[in-house]
Steps between C-alpha positions, in 0.01 A plus 500: 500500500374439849164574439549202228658242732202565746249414245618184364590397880114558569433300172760188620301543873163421309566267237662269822218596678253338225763184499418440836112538457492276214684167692321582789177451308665185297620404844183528659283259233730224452446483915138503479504256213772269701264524819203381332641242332701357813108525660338298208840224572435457859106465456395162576505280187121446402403140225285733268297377183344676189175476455424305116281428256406119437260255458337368808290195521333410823502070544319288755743229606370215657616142605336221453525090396382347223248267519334214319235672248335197650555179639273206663529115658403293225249174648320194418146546420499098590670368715758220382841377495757704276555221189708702353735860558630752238618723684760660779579782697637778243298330241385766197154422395255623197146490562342191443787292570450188633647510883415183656218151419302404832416161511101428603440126381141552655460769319565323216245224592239768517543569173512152325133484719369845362612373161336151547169686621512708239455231266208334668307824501567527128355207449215548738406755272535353160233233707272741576516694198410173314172385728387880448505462179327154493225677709493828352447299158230262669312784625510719127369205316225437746355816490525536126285203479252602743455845263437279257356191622319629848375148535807269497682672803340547808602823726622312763807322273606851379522650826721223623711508194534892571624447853744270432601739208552771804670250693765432221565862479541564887736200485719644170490854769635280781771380283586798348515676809673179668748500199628918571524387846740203454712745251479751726680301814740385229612793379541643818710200624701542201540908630626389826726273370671756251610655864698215536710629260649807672612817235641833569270766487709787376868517353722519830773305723459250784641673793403237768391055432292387756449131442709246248427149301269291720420765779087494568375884371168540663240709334535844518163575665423787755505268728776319541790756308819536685838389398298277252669717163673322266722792461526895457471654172594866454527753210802654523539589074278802627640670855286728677621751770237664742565862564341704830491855308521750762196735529689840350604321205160312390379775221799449348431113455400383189395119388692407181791714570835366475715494776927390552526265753872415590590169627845533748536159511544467107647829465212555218205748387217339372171654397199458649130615488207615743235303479272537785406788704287444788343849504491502875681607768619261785401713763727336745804522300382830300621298170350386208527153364617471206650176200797528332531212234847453342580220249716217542547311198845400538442442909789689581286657802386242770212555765604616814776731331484919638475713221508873539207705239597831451121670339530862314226699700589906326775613259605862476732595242773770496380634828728659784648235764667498832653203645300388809776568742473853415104605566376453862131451442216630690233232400275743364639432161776819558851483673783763550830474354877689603547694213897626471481846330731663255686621795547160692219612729265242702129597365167265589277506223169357503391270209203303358517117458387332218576146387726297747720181451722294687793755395349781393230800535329686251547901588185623377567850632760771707841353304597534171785319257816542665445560805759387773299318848713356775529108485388309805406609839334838571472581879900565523504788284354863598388753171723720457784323590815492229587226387745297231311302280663173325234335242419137518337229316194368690494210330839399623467606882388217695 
């Protein structure tokens, strides 16, 4: 009996023993658990974002203002009092509209004389052509007689008659030539007074008048122009914008491309097109200049109005993207990045750049999907460090 109550004391000794071991263990985890947890707490809070997959497109945005696609003075070619006036500032013209009448009453006079001297060298003319032929038939019939009657017709009355036949036809020359001449200086009288009569020369809108009903236009010559316009036509039904394309982006420029040009002022989009390239750089600015035409049928847009034109340069799709905030860039076309590990670790990571736009950059190599990168400033945080990571949008941190 004692040697009974020994052994199950030794067996109560161990199996209490083992209790102990057990919690101890139990004990021991749950504390190492609780300690890093407590460590991960009190880490400083870190922005963090994932790195994603998306479409990136890089843009060109430029302002500019839209200008006339072209506009001029419009002046007298003769110089004359305004008769009569069609037109107003704001006025909407067509081409070939009548604008304004000059009044040149010696103008006028000029022409009533070209017509009147017209008529006299018509008839000189018809005069001359009738002695020519009164000598040209004198002189035939006089030398068909002397073939056939040598001895009724001396020489001497045959080569008179055939002088004065080759003075009638010098003088029906003369007339002729007399005749283009007087048509000539009437026509072109008649020319110069069709400019009295002042038209638009393309469809557009009178932005400026310069002179009214009875004011004296002068002749737009070389000589004298100045503030001698009737008024200032533009084309504003066709806009154009002038864009200085900076250097990096000009093999991405294409003419005939179709760009969005946003107007603030009109809270609007409207489409436009590139026209003109000038295929050389300004090598003081390092830009190229280049035309963007945008219609205006409706002339909603106005010269003068900024317009911003956003031009697609490269699209990448479904490639890997980190907000801008997040990559510190080296300018070599690589960066480095704070990437948080799996165990809320600081770790720099070295990355390739590819495609960059005003949010984002294309991570052509050294992250993958997923990843977590601190958001914002770099130089405050060492690798290695722990830290508590709280995700972000980018897109709503200003």
């Amino acid at each position: 009996m004692r040697t009974t109550n020994r052994r199950d004391h030794a067996a109560a000794q161990g199996r209490f023993a083992a209790t102990l071991l057990i919690a101890a263990l139990f004990s021991g985890c749950g504390t190492v658990s609780k300690t890093k947890a407590d460590s991960v707490a009190s880490a400083p809070r870190v922005a963090v974002v994932k790195v994603e997959r998306r479409d990136i497109s890089n843009k060109l945005e430029i302002a500019s203002e839209f200008m006339p696609y072209q506009e001029i003075d419009v002046y007298a070619k003769v110089s004359g009092y305004i008769d009569k006036l069609y037109i107003d500032w704001g006025s909407h013209v067509r081409q070939g509209q009548l604008l304004a009448v000059v009044q040149v009453p010696e103008l006028e006079e000029q022409i009533q004389q070209d017509e009147a001297a017209v008529e006299r060298a018509h008839e000189e003319l018809n005069r001359a052509r009738s002695a020519y032929s009164v000598a040209d038939v004198t002189y035939k019939r006089l030398l068909d007689v002397q073939k056939t009657r040598p001895e009724l017709v001396a020489q001497q009355d045959i080569d008179v008659s055939q002088g004065k036949d080759l003075e009638a036809s010098a003088a029906v020359s003369a007339a002729q030539q007399a005749s283009v001449a007087a048509k000539a200086a009437l026509e072109k009288d008649k020319a110069m007074f069709a400019y009295t009569r002042l038209t638009a020369p393309f469809d557009g809108v009178v932005t400026q008048v310069f002179a009214y009903t009875g004011a004296l236009l002068p002749a737009g010559t070389s000589s004298n122009i100045g503030n001698s316009a009737l008024c200032h036509l533009s084309q504003n039904n066709l806009l154009r914008l002038v864009i200085p394309v900076p250097e990096r982006a000009v093999p991405d420029i294409r003419s005939g491309e179709t760009v969005a040009v946003n107007v603030s002022a009109l809270g609007r989009t409207f489409n436009g097109k590139i026209v003109r390239l000038a295929d050389q750089i300004d090598l003081a600015t390092r830009t190229m200049h280049t035309e963007v035409t945008v219609p205006n049928p409706n002339y909603e847009l106005v010269p003068g109005m900024y317009a911003s034109v956003r031009i697609p340069l490269h699209t990448d799709s479904n490639a890997l993207t980190l907000p801008v905030q997040a990559v510190q860039a080296s300018g070599d076309g690589g960066g480095t990045v704070l990437l948080v590990t799996e165990g809320h670790r600081i770790e720099r990571r070295e990355i390739k750049l590819g495609l960059q736009t005003a949010n984002d950059y294309e991570i052509v190599s050294g992250l993958k999907e997923g990843d977590t990168v601190i958001f914002g400033e770099q130089n405050q945080y060492k690798e290695g460090e722990l830290v508590s990571p709280k995700m972000v949008e980018a897109s709503k941190v200003e």
